[in-house]
N, CA, C and O atoms as a GROMACS GRO file, in nm:
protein
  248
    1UNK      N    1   0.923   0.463  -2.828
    1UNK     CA    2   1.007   0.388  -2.740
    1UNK      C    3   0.925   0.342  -2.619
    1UNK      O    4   0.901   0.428  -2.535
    2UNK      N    5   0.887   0.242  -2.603
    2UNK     CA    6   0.837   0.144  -2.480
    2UNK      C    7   0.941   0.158  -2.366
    2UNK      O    8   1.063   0.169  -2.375
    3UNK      N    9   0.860   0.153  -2.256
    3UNK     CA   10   0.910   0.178  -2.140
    3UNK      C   11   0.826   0.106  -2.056
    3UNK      O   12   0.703   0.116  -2.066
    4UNK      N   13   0.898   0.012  -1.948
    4UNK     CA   14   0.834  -0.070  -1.799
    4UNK      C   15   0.755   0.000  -1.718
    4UNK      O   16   0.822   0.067  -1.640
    5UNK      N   17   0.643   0.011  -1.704
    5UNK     CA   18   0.594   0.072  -1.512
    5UNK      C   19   0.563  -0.013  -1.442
    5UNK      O   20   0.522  -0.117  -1.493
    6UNK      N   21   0.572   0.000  -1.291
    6UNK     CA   22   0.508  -0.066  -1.227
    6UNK      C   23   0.409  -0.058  -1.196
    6UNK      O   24   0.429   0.040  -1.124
    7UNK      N   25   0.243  -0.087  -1.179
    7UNK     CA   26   0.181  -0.041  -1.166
    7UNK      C   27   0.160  -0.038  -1.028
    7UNK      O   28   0.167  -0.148  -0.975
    8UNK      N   29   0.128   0.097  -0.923
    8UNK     CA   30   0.106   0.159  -0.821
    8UNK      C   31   0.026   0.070  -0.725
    8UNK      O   32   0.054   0.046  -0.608
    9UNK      N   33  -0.126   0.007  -0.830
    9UNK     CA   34  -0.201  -0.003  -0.747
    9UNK      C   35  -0.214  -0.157  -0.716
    9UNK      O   36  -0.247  -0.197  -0.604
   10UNK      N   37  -0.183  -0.255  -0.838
   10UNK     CA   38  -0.185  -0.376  -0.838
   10UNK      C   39  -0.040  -0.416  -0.840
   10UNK      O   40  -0.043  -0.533  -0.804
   11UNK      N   41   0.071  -0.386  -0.861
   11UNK     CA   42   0.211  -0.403  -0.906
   11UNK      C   43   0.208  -0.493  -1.030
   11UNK      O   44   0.276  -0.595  -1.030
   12UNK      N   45   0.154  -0.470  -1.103
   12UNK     CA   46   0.161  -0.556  -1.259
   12UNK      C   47   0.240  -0.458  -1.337
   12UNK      O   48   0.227  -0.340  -1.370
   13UNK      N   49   0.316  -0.539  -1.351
   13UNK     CA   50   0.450  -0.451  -1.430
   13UNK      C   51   0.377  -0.451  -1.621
   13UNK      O   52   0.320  -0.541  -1.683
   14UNK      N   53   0.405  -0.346  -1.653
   14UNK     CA   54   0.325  -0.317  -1.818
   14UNK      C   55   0.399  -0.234  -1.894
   14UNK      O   56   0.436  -0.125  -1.850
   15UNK      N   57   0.423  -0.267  -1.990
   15UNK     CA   58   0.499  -0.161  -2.137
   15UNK      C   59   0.405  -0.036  -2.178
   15UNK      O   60   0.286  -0.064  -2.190
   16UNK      N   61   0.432   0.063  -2.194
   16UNK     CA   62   0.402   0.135  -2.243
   16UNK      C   63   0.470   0.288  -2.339
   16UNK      O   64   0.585   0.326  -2.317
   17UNK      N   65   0.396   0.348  -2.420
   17UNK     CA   66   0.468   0.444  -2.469
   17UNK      C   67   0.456   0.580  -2.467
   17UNK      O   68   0.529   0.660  -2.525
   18UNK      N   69   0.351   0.605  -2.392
   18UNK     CA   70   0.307   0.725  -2.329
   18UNK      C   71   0.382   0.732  -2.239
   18UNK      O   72   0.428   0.628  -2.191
   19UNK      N   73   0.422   0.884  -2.179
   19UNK     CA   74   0.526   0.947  -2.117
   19UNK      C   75   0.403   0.985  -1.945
   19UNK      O   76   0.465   1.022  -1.845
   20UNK      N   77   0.283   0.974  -1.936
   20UNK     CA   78   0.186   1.022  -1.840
   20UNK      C   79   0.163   0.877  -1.786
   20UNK      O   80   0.164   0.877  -1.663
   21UNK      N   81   0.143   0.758  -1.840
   21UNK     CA   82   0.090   0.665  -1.798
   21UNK      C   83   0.092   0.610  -1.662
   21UNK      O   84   0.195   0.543  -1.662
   22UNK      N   85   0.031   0.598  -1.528
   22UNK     CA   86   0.078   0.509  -1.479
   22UNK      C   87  -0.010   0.408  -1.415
   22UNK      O   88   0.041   0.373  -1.308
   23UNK      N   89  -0.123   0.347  -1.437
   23UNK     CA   90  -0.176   0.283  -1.414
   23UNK      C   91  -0.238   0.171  -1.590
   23UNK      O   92  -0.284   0.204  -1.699
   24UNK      N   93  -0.193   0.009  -1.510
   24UNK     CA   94  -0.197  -0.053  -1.630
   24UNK      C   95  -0.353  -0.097  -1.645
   24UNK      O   96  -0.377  -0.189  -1.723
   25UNK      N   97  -0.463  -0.035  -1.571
   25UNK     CA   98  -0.629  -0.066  -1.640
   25UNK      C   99  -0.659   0.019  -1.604
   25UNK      O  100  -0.584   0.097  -1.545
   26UNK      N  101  -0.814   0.042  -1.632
   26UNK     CA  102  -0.920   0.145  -1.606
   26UNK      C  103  -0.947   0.137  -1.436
   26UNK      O  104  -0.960   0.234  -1.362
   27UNK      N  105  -0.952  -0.040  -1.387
   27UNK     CA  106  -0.972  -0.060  -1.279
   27UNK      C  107  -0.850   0.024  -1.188
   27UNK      O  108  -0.876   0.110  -1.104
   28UNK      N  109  -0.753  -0.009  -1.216
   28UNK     CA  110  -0.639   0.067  -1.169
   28UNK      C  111  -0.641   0.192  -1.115
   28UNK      O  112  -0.613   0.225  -1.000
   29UNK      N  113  -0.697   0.302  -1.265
   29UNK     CA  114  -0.707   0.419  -1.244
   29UNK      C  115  -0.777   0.455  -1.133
   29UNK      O  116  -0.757   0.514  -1.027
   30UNK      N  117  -0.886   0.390  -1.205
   30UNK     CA  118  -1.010   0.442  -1.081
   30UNK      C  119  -1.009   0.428  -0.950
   30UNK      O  120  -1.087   0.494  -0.882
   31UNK      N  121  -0.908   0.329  -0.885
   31UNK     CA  122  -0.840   0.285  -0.746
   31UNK      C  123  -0.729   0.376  -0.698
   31UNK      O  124  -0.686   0.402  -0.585
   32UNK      N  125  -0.704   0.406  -0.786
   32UNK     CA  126  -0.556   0.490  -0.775
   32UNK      C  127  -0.658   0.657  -0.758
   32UNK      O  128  -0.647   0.707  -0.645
   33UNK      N  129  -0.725   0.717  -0.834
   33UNK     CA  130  -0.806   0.819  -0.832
   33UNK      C  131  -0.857   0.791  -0.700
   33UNK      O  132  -0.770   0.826  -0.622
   34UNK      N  133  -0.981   0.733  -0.623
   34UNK     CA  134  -1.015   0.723  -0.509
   34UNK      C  135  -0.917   0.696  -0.357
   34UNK      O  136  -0.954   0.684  -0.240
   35UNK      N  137  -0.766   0.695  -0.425
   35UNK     CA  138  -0.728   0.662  -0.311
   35UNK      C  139  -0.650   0.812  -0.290
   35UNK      O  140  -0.589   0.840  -0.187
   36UNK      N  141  -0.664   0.902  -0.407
   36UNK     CA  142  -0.619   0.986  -0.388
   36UNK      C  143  -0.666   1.137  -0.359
   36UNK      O  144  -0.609   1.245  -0.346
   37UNK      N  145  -0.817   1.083  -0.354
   37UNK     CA  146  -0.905   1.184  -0.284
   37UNK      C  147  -0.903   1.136  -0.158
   37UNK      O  148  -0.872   1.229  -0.085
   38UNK      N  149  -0.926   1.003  -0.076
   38UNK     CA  150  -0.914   0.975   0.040
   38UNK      C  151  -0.812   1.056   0.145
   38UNK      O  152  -0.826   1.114   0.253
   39UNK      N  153  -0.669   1.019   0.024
   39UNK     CA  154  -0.577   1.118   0.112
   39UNK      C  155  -0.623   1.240   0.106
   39UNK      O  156  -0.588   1.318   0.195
   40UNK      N  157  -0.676   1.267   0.043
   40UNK     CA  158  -0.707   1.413   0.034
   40UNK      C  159  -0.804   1.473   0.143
   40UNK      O  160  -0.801   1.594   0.165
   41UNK      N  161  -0.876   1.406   0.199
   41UNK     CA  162  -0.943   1.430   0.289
   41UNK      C  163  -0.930   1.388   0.402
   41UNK      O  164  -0.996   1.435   0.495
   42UNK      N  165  -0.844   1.290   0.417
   42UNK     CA  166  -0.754   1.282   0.545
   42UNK      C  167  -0.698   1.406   0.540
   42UNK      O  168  -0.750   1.466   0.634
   43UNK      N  169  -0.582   1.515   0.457
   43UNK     CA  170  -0.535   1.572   0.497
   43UNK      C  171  -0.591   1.674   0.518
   43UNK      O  172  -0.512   1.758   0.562
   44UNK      N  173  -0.759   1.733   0.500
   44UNK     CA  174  -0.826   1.841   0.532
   44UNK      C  175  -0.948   1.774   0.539
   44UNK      O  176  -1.030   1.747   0.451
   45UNK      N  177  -0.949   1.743   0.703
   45UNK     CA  178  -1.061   1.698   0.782
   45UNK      C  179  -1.222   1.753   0.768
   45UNK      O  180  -1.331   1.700   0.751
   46UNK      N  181  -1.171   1.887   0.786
   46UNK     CA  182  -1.306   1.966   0.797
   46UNK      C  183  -1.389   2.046   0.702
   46UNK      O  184  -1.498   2.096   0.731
   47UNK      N  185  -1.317   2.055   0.562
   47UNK     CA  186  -1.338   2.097   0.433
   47UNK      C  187  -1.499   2.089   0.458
   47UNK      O  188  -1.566   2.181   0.504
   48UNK      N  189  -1.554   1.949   0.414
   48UNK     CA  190  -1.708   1.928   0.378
   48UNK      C  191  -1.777   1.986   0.458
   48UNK      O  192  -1.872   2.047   0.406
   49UNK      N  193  -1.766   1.995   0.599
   49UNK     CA  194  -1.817   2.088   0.735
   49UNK      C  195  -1.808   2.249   0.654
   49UNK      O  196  -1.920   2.301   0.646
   50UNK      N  197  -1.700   2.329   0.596
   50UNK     CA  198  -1.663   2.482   0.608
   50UNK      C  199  -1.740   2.454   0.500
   50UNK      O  200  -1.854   2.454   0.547
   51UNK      N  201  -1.755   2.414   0.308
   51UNK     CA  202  -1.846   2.427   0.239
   51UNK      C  203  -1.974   2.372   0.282
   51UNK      O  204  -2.060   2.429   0.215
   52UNK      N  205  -2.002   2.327   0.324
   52UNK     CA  206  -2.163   2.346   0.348
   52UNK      C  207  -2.222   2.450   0.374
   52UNK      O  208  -2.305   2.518   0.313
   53UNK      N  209  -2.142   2.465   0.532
   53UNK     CA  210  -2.139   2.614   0.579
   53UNK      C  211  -2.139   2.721   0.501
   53UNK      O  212  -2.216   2.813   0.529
   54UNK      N  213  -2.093   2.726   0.440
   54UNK     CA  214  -2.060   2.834   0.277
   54UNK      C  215  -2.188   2.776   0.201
   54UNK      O  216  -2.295   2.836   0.211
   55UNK      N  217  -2.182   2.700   0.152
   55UNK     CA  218  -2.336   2.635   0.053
   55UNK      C  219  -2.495   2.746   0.108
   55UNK      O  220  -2.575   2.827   0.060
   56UNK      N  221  -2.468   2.687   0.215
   56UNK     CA  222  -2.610   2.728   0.344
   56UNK      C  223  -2.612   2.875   0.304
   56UNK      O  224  -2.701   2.925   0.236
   57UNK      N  225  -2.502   2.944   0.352
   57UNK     CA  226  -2.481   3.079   0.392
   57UNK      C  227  -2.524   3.138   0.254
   57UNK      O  228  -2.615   3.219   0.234
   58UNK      N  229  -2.441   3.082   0.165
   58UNK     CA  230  -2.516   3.121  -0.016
   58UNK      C  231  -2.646   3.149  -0.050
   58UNK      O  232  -2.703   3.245  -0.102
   59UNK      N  233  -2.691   3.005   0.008
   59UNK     CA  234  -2.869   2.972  -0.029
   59UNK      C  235  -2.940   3.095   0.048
   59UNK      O  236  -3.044   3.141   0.004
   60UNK      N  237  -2.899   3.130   0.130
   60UNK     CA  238  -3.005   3.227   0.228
   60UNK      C  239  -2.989   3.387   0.172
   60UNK      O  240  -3.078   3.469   0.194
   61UNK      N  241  -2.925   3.405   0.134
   61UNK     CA  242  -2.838   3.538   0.050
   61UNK      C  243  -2.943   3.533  -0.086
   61UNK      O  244  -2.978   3.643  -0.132
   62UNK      N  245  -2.993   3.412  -0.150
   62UNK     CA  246  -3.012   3.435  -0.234
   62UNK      C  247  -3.211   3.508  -0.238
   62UNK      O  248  -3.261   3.546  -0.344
   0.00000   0.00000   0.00000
């Protein structure tokens, strides 16, 4: 059974029959994926700062 999405990133509306789908290209995905690490690091600023810190602290241990 085919079903409408909209797509998220371009709004190109597309049929599909997969129940996971929601982006109608590869280009899509991959826009939709990067925009969702972006948020992701908007919402934890300082992450890459605390693993490094952790990385460093590793390397010297070893």
């Amino acid at each position: 059974m085919a079903r409408e999405i909209e797509c998220p990133i371009c709004g190109r509306v597309f049929e599909t029959t997969k129940p996971n789908k929601r982006y109608c290209s590869f280009i899509c995905r991959e826009a939709g994926r990067n925009l969702k690490r972006l948020q992701w690091e908007d919402s934890h600023p300082g992450y890459n700062a605390e693993y490094a810190k952790e990385y460093r602290k590793r390397l010297k241990t070893k």
